[in-house]
N, C-alpha and C positions, 0 to 999 in steps of 0.2 A: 760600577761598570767601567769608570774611567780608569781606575787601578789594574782592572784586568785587562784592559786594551794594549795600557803601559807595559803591562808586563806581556803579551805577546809580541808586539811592538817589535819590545827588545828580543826577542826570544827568534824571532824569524827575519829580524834585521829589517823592518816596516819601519818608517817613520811618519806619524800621519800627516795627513795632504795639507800641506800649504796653501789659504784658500788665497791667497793675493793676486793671483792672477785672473782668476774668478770674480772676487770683490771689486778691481781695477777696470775688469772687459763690462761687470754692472753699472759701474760710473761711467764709462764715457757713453757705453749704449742707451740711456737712461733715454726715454723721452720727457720733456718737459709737460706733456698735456696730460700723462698720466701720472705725473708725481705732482700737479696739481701748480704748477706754474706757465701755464700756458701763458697768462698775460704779461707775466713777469717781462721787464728786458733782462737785465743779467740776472739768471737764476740758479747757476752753478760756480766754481770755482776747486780747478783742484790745480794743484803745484807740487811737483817730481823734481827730485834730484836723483842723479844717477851715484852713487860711489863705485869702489874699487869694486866691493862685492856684491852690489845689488840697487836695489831704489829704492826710495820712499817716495811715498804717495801719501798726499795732507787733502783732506776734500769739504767742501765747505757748501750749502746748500742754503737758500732763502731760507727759508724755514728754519736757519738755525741748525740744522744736519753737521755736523764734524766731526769726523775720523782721519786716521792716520794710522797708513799699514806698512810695514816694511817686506821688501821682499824675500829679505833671508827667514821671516817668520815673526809674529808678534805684527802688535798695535793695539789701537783702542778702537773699539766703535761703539756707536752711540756715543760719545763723550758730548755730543749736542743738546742730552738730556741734561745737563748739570749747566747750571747759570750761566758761568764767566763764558763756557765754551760757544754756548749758546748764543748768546750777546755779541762774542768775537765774529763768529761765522758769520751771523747777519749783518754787521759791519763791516765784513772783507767782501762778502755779493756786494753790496751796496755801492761798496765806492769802485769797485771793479768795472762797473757801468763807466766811470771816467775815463779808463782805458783803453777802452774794446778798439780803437782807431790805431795802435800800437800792435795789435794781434795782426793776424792772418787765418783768415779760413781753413779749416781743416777737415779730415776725414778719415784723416792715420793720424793713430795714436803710439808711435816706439817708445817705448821705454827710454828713457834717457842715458845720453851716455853718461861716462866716469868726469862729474867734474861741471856738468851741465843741468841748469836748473830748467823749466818748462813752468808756463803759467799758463793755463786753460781756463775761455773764461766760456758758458755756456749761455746762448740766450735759444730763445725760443728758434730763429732762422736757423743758428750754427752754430758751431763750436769752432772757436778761432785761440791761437798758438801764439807763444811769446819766446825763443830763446833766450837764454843769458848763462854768461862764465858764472859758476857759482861764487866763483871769487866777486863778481861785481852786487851781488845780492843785498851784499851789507854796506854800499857805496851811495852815499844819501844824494849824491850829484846825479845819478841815475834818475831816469822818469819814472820806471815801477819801482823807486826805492817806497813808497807808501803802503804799496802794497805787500811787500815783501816785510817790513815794517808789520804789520798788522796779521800776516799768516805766521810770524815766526811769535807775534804774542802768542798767537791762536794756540801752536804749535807745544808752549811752556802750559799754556790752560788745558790742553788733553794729555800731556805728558802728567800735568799733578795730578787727574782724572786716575789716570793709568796706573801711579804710585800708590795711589790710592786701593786699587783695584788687585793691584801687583801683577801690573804689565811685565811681558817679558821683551825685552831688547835682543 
């Protein structure tokens, strides 16, 4: 079926839907009491960089949850099923909880600009916002260098996931 799709696809100039925009408005609207983290304090974690031609979105949930979708197309999900991914995610909620006084409350979620990173962390009250240059990301003098540290492991464990898988970029 997949084959015949491709080839209408191409045949009438369709390209199928991009679900990132879908998958990115599921993540922020999530509530925590029905994905079973009501008690939780931080019980999400997702981090957006903007580039020239789009975003990426890395999402990290207690429960070990981690994907990463790009907005031109592609990513992996589920990659939280597989160990390392799994393990990484729960240790990036985790210590996210030490940060939440660096955030800001939120309620709008833009896409990030070209050049601009965003760390969202979720607890059960709100979802509270971090900007940074993404130039500073990898700046270990930085206060969320820790965590930024620990989502870009995340980030090498769902990409081997995905190679694995044969992600497309």
């Amino acid at each position: 079926m997949g084959r015949l799709t491709t080839f209408f696809s191409r045949l009438f100039g369709r390209r199928p839907a991009n679900p990132y925009h879908r998958l990115r408005s599921q993540l922020f609207a999530m509530k925590p009491e029905k994905a079973g983290f009501a008690s939780a304090g931080v019980w999400g974690v997702a981090v957006e960089t903007g580039y020239e031609k789009g975003s990426a979105t890395l999402a990290a949930l207690a429960d070990g949850t981690a994907s990463m979708y790009f907005s031109t197309g592609g990513g992996v999900i589920g990659a939280g099923l597989h160990e390392k991914p799994n393990a990484l995610a729960k240790e990036l909620v985790r210590r996210a909880a030490d940060f939440t006084k660096l955030c800001t409350r939120t309620e709008t979620f833009p896409l990030p600009r070209q050049g601009e990173t965003r760390l969202y962390l979720f607890t059960p009250a709100e979802k509270c916002v971090v900007s940074v240059p993404e130039a500073k990301v990898g700046n270990e003098s930085e206060p969320l260098f820790p965590l930024f540290a620990l989502a870009r492991e995340l980030i090498v464990q769902i990409q081997a996931v995905g190679q694995a898988k044969g992600m497309k970029r």
